[in-house]
N, C-alpha and C positions, 0 to 999 in steps of 0.2 A: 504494500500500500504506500509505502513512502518511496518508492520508486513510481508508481502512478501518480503521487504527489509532486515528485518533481518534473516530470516528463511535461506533466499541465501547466506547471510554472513557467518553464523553458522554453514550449512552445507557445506558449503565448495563449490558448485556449482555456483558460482559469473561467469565463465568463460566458463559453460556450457550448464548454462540457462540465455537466454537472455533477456532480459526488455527493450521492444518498449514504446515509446508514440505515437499515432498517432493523431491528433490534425488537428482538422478544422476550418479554418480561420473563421473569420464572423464578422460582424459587432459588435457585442455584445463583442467577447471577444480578438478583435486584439489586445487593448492594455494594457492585460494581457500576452500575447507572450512572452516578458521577465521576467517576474514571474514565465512562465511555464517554462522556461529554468533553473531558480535557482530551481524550484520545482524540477525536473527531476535530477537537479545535488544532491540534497539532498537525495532523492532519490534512485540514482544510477542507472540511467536511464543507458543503453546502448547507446540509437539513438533514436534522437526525429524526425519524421516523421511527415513534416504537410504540408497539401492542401488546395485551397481554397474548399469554400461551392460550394456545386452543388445544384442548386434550383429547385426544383419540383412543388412546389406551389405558386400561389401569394401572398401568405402571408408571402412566404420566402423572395421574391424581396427585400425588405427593409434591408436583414441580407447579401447579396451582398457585397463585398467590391469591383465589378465592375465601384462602382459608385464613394468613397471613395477611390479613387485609391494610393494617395498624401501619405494621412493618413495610406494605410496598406505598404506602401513604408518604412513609417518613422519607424514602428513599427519591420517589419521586419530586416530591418536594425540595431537597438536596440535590437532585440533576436539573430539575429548573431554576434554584438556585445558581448553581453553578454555569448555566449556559446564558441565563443574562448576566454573568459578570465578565464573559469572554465572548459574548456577541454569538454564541452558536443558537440558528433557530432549531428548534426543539420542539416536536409535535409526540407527546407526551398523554398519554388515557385520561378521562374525569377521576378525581380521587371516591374511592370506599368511602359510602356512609360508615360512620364508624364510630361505637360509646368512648371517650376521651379519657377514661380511667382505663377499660382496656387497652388503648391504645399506650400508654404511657406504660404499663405493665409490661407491655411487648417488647416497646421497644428498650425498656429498662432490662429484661432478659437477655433478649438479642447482643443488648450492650455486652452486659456483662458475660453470657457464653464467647464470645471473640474474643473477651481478653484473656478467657482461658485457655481459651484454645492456642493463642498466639497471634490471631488474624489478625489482619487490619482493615476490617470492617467487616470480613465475610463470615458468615457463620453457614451454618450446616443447612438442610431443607426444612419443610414445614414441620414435618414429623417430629422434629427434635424443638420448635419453639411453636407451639399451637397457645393461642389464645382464646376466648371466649368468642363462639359463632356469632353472628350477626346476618341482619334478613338483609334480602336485597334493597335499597330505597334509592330513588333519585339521590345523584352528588349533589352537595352544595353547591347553588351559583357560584359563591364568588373562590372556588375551588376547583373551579373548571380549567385544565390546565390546555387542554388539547385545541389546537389553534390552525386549521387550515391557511396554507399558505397562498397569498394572492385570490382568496375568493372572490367572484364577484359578488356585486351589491347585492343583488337580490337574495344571496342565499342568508342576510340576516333576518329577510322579513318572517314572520313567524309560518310555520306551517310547510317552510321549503326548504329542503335538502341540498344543501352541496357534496358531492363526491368526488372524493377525485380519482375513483378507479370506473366513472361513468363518463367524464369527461380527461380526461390525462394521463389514464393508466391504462392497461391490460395484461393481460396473462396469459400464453402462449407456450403448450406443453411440447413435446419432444414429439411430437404426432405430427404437429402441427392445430392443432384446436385450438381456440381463444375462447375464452371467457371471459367478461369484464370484469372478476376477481376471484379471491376464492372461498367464497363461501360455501359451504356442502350444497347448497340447492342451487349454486348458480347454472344457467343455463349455456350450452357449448353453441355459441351463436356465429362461429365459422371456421373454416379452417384455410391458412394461409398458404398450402400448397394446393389448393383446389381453387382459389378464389380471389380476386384482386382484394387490397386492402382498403380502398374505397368501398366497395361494395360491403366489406363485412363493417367496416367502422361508422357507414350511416344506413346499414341496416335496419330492419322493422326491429325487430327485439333492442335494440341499441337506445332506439329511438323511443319505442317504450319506456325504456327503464330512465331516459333521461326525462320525459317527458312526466312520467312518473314523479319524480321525484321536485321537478318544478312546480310540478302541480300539488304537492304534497300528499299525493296515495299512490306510496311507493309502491312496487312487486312484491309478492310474497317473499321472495327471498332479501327483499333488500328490508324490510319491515321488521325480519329477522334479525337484520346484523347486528355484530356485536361492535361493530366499528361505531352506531349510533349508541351505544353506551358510554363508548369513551370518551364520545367529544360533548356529553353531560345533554343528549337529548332524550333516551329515553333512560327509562331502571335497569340498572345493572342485572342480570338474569343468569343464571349458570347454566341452562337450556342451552345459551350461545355459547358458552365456552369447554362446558363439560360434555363429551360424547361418550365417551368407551366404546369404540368397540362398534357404533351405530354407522359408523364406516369402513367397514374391513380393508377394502382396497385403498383406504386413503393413507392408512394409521402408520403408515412405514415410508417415508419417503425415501428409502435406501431399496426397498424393495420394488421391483418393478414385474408389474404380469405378463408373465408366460406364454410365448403364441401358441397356440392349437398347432400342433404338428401337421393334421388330418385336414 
C-alpha cells in the first residue's frame, strides 16, 4: 500500500485516483479503529468506509459486536475522534442505543483485561467481555456518526434515501453478474460479459431501485438493509446482521461452487 501511495504521489494522479478503505467492524478488531484511521491518514486514504460484520455462520456469532455494543460505541467514537483531528473522512455506523452504567462497566473491563493481558488496546472477543443485553432502538440523533459523502440535496429531505451502491457503486462477481450491492436479497440485474454497460446501469430494475428510493418506498431488499441502520434511519435489527447458516453458499467467501461435471 505504501508503494500505491507513492506511485499516486509521483504520478501526479492523487486527485484522480481514488483510495477507499472499507473496513468491517468485529469483535476482533474494533479497537484497532483508531489505528486504522492514522493508518489511512498515512496513507493517504481518501474515505474510510466501515460496516458492521454481517454473520453467516455460527462460528461468526462470537465476532458480532451486537452483543458488545458499549465497547464498539466507545471505539467508534475514538476513530471519529481521531479522523477529524487529521482530516480523514470517515463514514462510520449510527452508534448502539445503549444503558450508560452498562456501558461504563464494559468499557471499564475491557480496560482493565488489556492491561493484563499486555495489549495496547486490544482485548480478546465478545465471549470473554459480555455485558448486559440491550433491545434494538433507534441511535440517538445527535450520535449519528455515518455521513454520506457529496450527497445530493435532496436526499436530506425527509422520507428519501441516498445510496451510494444505487447511484456510485456496484458489484460484479467473477461470472460476470452485477448487482447493485450485497445484500442477500439483492437482485442479479446483469451481466457484463453478455451485455453492454449502458444497458445494465440504466436498466429497468436499476431504475426501480433508484426510483424507489427517491420516492421513499424502497424495494424489499433495500427496506431490508442494514446499511439504513447505520447511517441512524431506521432500528438497528439483528435480522440484518445475524444469518447463520440462512445462506449456505454465501457463508465462505474462500469457498467457491463446484461445476456439475455432467
Amino acid at each position: 500500500m505504501e508503494v500505491f501511495r507513492d506511485l499516486r504521489r509521483a504520478s501526479g494522479f492523487k486527485k484522480s485516483v481514488k483510495f477507499t478503505f472499507g473496513v468491517t467492524l468485529m469483535r476482533e478488531n474494533i479497537e484497532e479503529f483508531p489505528l486504522i484511521v492514522e493508518w489511512a491518514h498515512k496513507l493517504d486514504v481518501d474515505e474510510i468506509s466501515a460496516g458492521h460484520l454481517l454473520v453467516f455462520t455460527k462460528e461468526l456469532r462470537g465476532s458480532s459486536l451486537f452483543e458488545p455494543k458499549a465497547l464498539a460505541n466507545h471505539w467508534i467514537l475514538k476513530a471519529k475522534e481521531k479522523a477529524d483531528e487529521l482530516g480523514v473522512r470517515l463514514t462510520a455506523p449510527a452508534l448502539f442505543d445503549v444503558d450508560d452504567d452498562a456501558e461504563t462497566e464494559i468499557i471499564d473491563r475491557a480496560t482493565t483485561l488489556s492491561e493484563e493481558v499486555g495489549a495496547t488496546g486490544m482485548v480478546p472477543r465478545m465471549d470473554h467481555v459480555v455485558g448486559p443485553t440491550t433491545s434494538c432502538v433507534p441511535a440517538r440523533e445527535s450520535e449519528v456518526l455515518a455521513q454520506e459523502s457529496d450527497a445530493p440535496a435532496w436526499a436530506k429531505e425527509k422520507g428519501r434515501y441516498w445510496c451510494q451502491f444505487a447511484w456510485r457503486q456496484v458489484f460484479v462477481n467473477i461470472s460476470g453478474d452485477v448487482a447493485p450491492c450485497c445484500h442477500q436479497s439483492r437482485p442479479v440485474v446483469g451481466n457484463v460479459f453478455q451485455q453492454d454497460w449502458d444497458e445494465i446501469w440504466n436498466g429497468k430494475e436499476y431504475k426501480a431501485l433508484r426510483k424507489g428510493l427517491y420516492e421513499g418506498k424502497p424495494m424489499p431488499y433495500c427496506a431490508s438493509c442494514s446499511l439504513l441502520a447505520e447511517q441512524g434511519l431506521v432500528d438497528y435489527n439483528e435480522e440484518g446482521y445475524i444469518f447463520e447458516d440462512k445462506f449456505p453458499d454465501q457463508s465462505r467467501a474462500d469457498i467457491r461452487p463446484t461445476k456439475d461435471k455432467n
